[in-house]
Each structure stands twice: as structure tokens, then as C-alpha cells.
PDB file of N, CA, C, O and CB in Angstrom:
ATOM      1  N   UNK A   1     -98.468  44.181   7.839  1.00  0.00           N
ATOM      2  CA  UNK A   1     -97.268  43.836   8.581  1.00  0.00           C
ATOM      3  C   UNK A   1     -96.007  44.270   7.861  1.00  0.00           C
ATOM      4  O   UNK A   1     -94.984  44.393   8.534  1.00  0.00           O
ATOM      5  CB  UNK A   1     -97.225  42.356   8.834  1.00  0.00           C
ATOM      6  N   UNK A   2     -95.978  44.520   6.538  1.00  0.00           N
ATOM      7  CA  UNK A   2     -94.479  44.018   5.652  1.00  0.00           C
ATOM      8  C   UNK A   2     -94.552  46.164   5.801  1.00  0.00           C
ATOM      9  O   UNK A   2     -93.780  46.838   5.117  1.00  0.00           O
ATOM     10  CB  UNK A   2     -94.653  42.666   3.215  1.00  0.00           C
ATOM     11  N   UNK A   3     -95.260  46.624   6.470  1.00  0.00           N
ATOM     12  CA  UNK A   3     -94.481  48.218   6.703  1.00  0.00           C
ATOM     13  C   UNK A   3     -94.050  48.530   8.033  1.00  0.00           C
ATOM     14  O   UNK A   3     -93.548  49.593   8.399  1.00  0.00           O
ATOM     15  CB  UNK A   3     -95.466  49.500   6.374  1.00  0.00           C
ATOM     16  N   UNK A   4     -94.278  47.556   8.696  1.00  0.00           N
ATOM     17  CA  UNK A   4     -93.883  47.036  10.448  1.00  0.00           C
ATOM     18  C   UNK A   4     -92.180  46.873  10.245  1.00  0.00           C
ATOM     19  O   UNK A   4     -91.177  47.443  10.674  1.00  0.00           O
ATOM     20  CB  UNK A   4     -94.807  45.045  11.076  1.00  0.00           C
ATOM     21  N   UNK A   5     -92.396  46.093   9.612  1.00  0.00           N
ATOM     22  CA  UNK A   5     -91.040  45.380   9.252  1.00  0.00           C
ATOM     23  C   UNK A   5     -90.133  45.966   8.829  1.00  0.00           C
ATOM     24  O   UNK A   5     -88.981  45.552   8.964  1.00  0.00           O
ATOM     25  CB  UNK A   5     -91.060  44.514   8.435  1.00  0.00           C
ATOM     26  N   UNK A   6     -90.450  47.126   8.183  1.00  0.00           N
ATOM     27  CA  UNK A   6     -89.408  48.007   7.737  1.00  0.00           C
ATOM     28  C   UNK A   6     -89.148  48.530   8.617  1.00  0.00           C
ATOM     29  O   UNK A   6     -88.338  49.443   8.452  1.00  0.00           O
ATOM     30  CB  UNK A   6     -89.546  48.826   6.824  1.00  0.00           C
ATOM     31  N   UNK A   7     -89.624  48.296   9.950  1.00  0.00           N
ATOM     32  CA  UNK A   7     -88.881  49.466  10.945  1.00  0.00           C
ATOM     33  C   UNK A   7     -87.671  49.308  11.388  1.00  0.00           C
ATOM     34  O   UNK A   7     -86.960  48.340  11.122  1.00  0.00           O
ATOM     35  CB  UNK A   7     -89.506  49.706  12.163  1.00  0.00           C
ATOM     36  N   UNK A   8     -87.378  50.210  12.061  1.00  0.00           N
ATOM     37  CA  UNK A   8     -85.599  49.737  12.915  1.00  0.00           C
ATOM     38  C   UNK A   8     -85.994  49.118  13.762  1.00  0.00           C
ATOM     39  O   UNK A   8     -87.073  49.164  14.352  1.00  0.00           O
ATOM     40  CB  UNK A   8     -84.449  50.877  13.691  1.00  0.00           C
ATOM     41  N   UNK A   9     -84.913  48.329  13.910  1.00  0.00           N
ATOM     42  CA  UNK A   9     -84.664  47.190  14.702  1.00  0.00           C
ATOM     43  C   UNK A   9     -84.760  47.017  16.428  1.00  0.00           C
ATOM     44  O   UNK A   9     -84.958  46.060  17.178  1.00  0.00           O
ATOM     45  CB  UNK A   9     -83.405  46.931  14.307  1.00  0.00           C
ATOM     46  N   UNK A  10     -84.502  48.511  16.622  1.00  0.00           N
ATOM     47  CA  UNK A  10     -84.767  49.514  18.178  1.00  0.00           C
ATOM     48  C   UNK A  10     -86.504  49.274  18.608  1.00  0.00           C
ATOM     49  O   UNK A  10     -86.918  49.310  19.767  1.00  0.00           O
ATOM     50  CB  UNK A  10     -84.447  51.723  17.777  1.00  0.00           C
ATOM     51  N   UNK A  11     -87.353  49.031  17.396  1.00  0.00           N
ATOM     52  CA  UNK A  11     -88.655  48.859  18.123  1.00  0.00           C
ATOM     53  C   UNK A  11     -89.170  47.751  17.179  1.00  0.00           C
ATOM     54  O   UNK A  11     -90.371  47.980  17.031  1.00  0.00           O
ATOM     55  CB  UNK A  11     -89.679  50.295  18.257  1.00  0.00           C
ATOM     56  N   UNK A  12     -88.933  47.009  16.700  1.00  0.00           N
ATOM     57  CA  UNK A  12     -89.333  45.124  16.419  1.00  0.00           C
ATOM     58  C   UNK A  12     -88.769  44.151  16.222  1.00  0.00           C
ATOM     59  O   UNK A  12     -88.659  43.643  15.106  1.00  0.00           O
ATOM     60  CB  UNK A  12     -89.922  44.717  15.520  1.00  0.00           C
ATOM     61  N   UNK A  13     -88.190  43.589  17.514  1.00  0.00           N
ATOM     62  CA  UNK A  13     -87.697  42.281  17.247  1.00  0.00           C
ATOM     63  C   UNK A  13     -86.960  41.432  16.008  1.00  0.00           C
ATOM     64  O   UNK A  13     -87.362  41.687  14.873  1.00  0.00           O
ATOM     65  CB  UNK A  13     -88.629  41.756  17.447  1.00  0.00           C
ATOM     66  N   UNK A  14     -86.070  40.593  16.141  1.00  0.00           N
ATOM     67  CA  UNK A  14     -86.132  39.456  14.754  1.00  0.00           C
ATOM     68  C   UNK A  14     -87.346  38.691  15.061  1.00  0.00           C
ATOM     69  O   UNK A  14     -87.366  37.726  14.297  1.00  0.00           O
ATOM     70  CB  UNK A  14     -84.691  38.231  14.577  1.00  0.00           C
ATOM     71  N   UNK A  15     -88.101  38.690  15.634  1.00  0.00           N
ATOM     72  CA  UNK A  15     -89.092  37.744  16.012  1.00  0.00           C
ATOM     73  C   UNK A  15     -89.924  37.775  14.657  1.00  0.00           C
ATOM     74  O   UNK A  15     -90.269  36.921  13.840  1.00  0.00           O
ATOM     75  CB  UNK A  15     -89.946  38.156  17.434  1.00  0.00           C
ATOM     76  N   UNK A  16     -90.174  39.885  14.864  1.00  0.00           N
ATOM     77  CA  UNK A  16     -91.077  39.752  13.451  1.00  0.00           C
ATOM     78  C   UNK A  16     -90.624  39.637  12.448  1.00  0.00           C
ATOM     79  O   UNK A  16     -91.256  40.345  11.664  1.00  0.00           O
ATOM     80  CB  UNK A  16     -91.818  40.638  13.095  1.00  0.00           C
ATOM     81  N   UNK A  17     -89.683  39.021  11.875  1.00  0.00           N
ATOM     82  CA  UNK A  17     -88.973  38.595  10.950  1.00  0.00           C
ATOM     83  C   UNK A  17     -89.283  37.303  10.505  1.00  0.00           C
ATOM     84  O   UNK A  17     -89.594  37.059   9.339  1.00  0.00           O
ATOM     85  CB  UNK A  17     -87.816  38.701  11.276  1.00  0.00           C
ATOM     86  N   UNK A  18     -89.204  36.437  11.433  1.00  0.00           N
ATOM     87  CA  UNK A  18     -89.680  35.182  11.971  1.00  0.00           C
ATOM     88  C   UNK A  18     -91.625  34.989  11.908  1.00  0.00           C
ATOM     89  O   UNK A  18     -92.228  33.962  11.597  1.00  0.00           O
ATOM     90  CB  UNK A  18     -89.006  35.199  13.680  1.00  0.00           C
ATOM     91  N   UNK A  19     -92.057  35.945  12.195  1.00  0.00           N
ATOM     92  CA  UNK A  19     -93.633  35.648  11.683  1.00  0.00           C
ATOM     93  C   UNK A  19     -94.239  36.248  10.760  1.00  0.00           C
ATOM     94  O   UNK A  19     -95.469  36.252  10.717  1.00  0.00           O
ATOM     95  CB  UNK A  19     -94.540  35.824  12.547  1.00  0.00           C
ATOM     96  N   UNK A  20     -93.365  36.956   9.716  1.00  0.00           N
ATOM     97  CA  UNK A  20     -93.595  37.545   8.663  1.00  0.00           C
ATOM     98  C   UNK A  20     -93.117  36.212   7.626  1.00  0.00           C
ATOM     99  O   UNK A  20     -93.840  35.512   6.917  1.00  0.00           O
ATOM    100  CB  UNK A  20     -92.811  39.033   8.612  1.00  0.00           C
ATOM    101  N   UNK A  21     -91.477  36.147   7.850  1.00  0.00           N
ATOM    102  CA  UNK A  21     -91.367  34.461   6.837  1.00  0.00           C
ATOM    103  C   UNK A  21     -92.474  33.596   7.473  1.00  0.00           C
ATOM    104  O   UNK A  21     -93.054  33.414   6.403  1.00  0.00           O
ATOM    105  CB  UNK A  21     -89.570  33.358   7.061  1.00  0.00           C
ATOM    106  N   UNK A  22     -93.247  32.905   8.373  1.00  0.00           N
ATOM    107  CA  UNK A  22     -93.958  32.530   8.653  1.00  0.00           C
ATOM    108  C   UNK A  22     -95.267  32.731   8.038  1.00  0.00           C
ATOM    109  O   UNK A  22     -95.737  31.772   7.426  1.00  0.00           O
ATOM    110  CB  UNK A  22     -93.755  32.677   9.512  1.00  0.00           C
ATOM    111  N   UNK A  23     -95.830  33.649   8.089  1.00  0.00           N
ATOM    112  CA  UNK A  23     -97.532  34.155   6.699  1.00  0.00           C
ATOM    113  C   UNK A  23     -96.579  34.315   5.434  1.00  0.00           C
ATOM    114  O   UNK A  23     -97.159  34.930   4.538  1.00  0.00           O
ATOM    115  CB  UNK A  23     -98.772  36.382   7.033  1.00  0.00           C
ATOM    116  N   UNK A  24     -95.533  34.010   5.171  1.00  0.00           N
ATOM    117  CA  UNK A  24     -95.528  34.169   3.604  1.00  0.00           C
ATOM    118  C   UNK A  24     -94.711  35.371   2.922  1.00  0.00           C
ATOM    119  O   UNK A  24     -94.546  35.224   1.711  1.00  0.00           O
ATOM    120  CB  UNK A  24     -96.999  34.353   3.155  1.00  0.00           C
ATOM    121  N   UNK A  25     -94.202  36.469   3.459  1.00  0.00           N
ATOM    122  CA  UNK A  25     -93.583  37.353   2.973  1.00  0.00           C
ATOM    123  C   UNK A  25     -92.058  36.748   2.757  1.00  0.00           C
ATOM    124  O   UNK A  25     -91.340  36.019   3.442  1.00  0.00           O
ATOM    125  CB  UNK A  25     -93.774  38.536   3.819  1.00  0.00           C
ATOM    126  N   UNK A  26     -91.872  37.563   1.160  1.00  0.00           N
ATOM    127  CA  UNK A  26     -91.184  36.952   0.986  1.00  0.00           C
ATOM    128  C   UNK A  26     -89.470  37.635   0.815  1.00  0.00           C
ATOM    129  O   UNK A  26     -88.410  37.090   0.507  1.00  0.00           O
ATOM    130  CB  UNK A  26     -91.851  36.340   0.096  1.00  0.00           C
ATOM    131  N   UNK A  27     -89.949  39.568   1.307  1.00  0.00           N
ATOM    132  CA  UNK A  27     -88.789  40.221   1.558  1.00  0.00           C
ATOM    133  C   UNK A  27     -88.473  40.711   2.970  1.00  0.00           C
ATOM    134  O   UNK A  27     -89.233  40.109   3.729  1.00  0.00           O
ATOM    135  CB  UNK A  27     -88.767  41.236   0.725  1.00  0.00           C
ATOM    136  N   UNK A  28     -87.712  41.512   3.626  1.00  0.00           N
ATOM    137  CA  UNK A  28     -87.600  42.546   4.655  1.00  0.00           C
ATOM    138  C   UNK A  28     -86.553  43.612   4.108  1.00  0.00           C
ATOM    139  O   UNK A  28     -85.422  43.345   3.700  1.00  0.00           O
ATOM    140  CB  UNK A  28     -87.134  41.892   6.097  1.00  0.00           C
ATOM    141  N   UNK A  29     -87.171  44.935   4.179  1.00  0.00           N
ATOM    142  CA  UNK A  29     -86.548  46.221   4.247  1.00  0.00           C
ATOM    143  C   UNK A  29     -86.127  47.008   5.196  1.00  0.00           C
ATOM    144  O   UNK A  29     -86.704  47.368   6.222  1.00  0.00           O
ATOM    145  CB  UNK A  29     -87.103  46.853   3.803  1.00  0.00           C
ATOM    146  N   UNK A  30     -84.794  47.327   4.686  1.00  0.00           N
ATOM    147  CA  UNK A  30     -84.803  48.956   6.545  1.00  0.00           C
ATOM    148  C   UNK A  30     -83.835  49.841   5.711  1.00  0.00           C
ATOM    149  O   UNK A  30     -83.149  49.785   4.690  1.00  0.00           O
ATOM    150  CB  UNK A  30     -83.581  48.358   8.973  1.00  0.00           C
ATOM    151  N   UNK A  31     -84.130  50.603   6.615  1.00  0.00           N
ATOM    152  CA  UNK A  31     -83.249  51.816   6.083  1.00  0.00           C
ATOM    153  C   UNK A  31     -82.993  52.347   7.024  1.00  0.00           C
ATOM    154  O   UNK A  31     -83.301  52.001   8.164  1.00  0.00           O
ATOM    155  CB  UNK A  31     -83.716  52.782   5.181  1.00  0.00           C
ATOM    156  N   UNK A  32     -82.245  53.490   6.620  1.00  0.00           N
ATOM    157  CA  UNK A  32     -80.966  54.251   7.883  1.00  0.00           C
ATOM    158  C   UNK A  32     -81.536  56.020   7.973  1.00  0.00           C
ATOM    159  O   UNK A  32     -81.819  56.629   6.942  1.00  0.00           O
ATOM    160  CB  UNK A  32     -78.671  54.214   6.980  1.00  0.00           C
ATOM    161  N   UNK A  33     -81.603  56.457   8.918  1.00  0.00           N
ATOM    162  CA  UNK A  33     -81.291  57.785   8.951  1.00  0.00           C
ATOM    163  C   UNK A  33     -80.312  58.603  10.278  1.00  0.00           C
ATOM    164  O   UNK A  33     -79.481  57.944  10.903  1.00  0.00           O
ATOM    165  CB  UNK A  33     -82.656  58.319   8.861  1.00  0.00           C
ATOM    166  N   UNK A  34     -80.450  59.456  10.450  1.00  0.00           N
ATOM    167  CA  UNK A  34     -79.880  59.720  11.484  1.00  0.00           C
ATOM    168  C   UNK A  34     -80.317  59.035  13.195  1.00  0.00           C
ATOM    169  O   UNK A  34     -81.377  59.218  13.794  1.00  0.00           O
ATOM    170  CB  UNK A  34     -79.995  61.072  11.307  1.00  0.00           C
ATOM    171  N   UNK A  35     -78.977  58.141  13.712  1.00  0.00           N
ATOM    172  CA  UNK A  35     -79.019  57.852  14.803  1.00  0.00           C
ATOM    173  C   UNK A  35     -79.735  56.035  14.442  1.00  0.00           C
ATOM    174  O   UNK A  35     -80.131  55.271  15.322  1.00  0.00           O
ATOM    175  CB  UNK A  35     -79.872  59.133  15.695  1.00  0.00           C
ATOM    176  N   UNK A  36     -79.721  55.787  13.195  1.00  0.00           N
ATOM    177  CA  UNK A  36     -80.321  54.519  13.191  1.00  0.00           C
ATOM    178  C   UNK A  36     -78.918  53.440  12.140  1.00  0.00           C
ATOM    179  O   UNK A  36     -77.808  53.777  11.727  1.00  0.00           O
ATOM    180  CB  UNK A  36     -82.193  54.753  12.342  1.00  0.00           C
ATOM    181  N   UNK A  37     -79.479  52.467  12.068  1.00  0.00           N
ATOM    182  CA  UNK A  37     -78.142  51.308  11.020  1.00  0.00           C
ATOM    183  C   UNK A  37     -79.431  50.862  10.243  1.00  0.00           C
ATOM    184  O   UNK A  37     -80.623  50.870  10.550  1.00  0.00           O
ATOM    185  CB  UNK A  37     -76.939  49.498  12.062  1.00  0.00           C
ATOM    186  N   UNK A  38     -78.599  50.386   8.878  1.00  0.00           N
ATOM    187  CA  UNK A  38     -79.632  49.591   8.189  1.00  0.00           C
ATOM    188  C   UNK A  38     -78.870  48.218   8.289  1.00  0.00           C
ATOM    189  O   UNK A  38     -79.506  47.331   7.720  1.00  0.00           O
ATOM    190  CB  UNK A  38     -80.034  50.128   6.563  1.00  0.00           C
ATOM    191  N   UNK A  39     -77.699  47.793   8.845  1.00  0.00           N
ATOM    192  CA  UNK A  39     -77.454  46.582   8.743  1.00  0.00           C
ATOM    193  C   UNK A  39     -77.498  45.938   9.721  1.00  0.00           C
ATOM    194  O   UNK A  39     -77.842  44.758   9.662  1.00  0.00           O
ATOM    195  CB  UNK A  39     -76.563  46.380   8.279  1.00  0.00           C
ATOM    196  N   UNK A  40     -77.226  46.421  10.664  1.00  0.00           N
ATOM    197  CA  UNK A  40     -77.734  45.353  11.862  1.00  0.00           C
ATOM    198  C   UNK A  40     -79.006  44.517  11.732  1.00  0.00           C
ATOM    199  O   UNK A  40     -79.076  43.298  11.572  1.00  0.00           O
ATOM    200  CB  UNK A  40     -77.999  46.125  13.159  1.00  0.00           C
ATOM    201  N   UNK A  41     -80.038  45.438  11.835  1.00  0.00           N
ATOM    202  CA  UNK A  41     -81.315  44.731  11.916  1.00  0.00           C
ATOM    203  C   UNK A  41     -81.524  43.446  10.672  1.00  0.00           C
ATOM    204  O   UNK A  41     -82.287  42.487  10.781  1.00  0.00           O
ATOM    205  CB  UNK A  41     -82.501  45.959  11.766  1.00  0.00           C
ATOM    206  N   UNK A  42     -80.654  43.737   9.544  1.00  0.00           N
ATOM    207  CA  UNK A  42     -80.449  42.457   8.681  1.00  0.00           C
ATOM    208  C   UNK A  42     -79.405  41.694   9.075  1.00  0.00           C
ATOM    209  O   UNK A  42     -78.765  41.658   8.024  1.00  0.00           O
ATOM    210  CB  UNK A  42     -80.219  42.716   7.290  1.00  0.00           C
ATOM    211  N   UNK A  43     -78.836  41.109   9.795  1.00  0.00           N
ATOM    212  CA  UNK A  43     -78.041  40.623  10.200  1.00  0.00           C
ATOM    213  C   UNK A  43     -79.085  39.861  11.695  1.00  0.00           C
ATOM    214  O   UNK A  43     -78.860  38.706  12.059  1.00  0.00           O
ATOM    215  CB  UNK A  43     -76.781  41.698  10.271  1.00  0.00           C
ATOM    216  N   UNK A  44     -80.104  40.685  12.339  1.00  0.00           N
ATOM    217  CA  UNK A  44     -80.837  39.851  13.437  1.00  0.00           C
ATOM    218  C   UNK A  44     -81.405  39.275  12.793  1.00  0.00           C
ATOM    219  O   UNK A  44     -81.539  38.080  13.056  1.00  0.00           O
ATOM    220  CB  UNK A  44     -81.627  40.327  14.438  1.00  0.00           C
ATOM    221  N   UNK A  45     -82.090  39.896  11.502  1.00  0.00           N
ATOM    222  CA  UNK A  45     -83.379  39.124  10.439  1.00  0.00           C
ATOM    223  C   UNK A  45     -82.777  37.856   9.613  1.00  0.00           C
ATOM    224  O   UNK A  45     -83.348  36.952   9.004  1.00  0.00           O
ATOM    225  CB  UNK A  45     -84.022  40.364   9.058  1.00  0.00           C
ATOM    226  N   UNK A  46     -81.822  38.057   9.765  1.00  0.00           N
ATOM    227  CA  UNK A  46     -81.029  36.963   8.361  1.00  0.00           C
ATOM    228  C   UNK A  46     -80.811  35.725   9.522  1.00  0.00           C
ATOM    229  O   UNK A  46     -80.761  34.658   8.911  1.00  0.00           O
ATOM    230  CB  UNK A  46     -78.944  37.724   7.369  1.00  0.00           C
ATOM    231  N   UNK A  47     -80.684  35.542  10.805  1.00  0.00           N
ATOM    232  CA  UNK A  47     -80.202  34.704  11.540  1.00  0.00           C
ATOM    233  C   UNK A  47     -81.385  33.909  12.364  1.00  0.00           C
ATOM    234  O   UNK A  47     -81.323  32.944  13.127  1.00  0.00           O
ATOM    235  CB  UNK A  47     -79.227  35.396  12.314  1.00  0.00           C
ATOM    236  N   UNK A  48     -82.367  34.619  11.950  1.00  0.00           N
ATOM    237  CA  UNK A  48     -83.450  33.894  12.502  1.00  0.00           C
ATOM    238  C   UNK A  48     -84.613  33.552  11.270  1.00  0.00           C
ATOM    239  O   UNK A  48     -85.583  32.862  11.583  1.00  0.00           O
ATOM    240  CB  UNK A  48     -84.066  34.817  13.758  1.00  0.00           C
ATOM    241  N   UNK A  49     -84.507  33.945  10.188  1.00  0.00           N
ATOM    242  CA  UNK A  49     -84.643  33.535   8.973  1.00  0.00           C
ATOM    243  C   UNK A  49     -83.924  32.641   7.916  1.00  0.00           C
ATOM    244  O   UNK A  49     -82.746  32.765   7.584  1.00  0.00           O
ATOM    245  CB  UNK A  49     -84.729  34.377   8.613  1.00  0.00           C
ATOM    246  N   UNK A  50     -84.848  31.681   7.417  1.00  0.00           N
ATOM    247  CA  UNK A  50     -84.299  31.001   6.106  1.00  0.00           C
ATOM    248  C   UNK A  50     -84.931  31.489   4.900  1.00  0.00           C
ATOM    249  O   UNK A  50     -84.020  31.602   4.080  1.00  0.00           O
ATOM    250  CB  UNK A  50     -84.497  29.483   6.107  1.00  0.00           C
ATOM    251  N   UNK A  51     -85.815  31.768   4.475  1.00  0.00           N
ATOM    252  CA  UNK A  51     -86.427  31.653   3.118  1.00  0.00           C
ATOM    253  C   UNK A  51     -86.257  33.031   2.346  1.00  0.00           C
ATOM    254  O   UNK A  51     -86.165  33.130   1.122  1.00  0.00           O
ATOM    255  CB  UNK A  51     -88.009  31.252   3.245  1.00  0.00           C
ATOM    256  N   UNK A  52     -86.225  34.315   3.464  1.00  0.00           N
ATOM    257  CA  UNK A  52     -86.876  35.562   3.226  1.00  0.00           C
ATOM    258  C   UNK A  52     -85.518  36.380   2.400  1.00  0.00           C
ATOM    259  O   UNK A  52     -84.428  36.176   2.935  1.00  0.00           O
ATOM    260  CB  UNK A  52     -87.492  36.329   4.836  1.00  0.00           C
ATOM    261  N   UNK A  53     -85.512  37.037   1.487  1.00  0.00           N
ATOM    262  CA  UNK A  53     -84.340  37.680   0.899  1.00  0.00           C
ATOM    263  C   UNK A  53     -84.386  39.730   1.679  1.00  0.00           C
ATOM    264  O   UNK A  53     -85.195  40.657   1.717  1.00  0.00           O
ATOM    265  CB  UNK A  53     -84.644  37.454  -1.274  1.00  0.00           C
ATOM    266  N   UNK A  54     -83.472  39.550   1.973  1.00  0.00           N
ATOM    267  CA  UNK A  54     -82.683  40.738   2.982  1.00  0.00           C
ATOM    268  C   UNK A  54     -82.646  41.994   2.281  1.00  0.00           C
ATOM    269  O   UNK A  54     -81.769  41.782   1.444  1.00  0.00           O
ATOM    270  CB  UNK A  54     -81.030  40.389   3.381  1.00  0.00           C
ATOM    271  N   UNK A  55     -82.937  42.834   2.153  1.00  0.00           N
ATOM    272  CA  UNK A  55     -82.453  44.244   1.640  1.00  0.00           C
ATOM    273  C   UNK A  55     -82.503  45.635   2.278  1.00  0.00           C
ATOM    274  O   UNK A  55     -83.409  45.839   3.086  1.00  0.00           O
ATOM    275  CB  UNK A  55     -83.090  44.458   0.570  1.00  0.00           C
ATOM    276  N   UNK A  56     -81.354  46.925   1.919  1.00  0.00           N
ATOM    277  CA  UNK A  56     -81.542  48.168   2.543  1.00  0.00           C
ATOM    278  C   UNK A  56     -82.151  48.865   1.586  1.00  0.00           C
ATOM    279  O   UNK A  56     -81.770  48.762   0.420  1.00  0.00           O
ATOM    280  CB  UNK A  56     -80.373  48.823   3.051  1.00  0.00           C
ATOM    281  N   UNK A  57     -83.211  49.695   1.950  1.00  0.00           N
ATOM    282  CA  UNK A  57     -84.031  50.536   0.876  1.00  0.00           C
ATOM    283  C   UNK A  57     -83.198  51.834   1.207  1.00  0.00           C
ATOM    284  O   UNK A  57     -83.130  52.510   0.180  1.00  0.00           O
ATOM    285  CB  UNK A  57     -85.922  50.676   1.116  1.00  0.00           C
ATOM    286  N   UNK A  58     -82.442  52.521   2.416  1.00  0.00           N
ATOM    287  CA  UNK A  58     -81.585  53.535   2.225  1.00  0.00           C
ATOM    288  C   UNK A  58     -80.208  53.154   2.721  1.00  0.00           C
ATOM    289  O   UNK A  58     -80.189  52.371   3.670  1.00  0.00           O
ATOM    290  CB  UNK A  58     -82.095  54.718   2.852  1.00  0.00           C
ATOM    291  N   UNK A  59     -79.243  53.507   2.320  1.00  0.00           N
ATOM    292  CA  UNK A  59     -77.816  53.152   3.291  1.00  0.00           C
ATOM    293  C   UNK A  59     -77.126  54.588   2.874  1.00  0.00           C
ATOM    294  O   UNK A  59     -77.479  55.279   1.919  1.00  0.00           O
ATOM    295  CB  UNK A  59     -76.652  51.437   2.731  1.00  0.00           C
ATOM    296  N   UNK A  60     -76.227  54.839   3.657  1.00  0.00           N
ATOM    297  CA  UNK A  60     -75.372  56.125   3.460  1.00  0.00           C
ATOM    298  C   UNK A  60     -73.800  55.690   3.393  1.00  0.00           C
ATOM    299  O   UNK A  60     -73.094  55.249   4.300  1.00  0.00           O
ATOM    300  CB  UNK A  60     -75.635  57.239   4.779  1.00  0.00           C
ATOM    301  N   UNK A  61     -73.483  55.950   2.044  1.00  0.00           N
ATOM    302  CA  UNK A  61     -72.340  55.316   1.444  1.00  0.00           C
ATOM    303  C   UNK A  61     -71.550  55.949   2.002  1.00  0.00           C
ATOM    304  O   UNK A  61     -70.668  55.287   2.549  1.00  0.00           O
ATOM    305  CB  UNK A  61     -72.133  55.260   0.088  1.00  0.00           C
ATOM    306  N   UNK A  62     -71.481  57.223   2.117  1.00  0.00           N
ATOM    307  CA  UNK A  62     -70.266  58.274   2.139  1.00  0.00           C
ATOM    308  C   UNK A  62     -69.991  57.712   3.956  1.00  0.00           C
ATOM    309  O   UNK A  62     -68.796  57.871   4.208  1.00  0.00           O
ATOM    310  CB  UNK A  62     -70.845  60.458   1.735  1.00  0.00           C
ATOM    311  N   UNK A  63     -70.555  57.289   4.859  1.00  0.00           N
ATOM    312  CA  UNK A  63     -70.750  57.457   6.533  1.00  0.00           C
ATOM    313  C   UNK A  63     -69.275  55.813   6.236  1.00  0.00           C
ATOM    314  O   UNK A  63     -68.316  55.709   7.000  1.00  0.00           O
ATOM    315  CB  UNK A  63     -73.233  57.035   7.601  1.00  0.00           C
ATOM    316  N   UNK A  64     -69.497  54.848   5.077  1.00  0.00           N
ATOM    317  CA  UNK A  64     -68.934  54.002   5.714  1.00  0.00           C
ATOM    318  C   UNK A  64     -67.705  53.646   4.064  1.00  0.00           C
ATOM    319  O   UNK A  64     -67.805  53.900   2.863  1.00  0.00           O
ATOM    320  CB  UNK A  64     -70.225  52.716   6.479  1.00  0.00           C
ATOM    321  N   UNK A  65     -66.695  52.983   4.907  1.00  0.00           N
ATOM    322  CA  UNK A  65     -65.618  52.477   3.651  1.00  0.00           C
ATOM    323  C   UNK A  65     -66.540  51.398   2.775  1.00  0.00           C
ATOM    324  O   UNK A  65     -67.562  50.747   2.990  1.00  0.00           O
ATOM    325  CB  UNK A  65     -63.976  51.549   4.360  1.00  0.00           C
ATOM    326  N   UNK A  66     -65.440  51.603   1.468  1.00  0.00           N
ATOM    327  CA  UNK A  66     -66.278  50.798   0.152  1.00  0.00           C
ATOM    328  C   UNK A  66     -66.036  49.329   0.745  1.00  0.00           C
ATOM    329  O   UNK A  66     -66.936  48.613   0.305  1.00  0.00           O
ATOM    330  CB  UNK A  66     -65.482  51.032  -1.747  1.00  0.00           C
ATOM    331  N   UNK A  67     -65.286  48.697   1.461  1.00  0.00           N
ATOM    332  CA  UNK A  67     -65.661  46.960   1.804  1.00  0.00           C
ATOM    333  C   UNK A  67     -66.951  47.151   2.844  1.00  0.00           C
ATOM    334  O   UNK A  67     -67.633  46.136   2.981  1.00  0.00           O
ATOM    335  CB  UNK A  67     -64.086  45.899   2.785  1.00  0.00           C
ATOM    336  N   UNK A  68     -67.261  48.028   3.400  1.00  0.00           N
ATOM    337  CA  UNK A  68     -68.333  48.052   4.234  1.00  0.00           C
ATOM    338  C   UNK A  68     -69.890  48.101   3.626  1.00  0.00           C
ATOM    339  O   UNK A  68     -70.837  47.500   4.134  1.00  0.00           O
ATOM    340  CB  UNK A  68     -68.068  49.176   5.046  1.00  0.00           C
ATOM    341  N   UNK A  69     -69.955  48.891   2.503  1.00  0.00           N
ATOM    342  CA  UNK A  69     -70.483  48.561   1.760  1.00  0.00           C
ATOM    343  C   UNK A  69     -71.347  47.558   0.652  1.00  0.00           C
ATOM    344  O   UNK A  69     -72.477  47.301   0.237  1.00  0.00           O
ATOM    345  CB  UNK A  69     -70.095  48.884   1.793  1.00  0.00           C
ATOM    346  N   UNK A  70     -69.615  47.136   0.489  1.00  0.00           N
ATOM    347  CA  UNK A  70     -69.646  45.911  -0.789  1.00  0.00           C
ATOM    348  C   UNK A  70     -70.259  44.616   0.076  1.00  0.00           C
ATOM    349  O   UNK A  70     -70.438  43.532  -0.480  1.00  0.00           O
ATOM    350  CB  UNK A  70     -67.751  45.442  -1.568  1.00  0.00           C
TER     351      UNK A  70
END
């Protein structure tokens, strides 16, 4: 499941966010490429999650300002 999860957000739910903290995982990853966000989908995952800690495995610095970032 926890390589499901890395997908964009366009094809899995926060749900599976929600039944991944549920069996026990205890991160979620996404990343960005062309035509995709890595923060949204942490932002659906973070709101329907408590326990699970959030991270982007790619982001593209140069696409956004440094508070967007930070």
C-alpha cells in the first residue's frame, strides 16, 4: 500500500490516507512532476489524518517563491 500512497492525489483519495494511518503506516510521500502538485495532496492527507507525519520526496523550488516553499 505505502507505494499507492505515493501517488498523486488525481487517482487516490485522502481516504487512503485514512486506511493506511489505520494498518499502521507511519509516513505519506508525493512528489511533483509535470502537470502534478506535491502539496495539495498533503494538505487532503494532513486533514483527514492525525498520527501520520507528511512529506514531499520531489518539489520544484525554482516553479514557486521561497515563503511557498518554507
Amino acid at each position: 500500500m505505502i507505494d499507492r500512497l505515493a501517488c498523486s492525489i488525481y487517482t487516490l483519495g485522502a481516504e487512503a490516507a485514512e486506511i493506511a494511518e489505520a494498518a499502521g503506516y507511519e509516513s505519506g510521500w508525493t512528489s511533483e512532476s509535470y502537470g502534478t502538485d506535491s502539496f495539495t495532496p498533503l494538505a487532503w492527507w494532513g486533514a483527514k489524518t492525525r498520527t501520520m507525519r507528511l512529506g514531499t520526496g520531489v518539489a520544484q523550488m525554482a516553479a514557486r517563491p521561497p515563503t511557498g516553499m518554507a
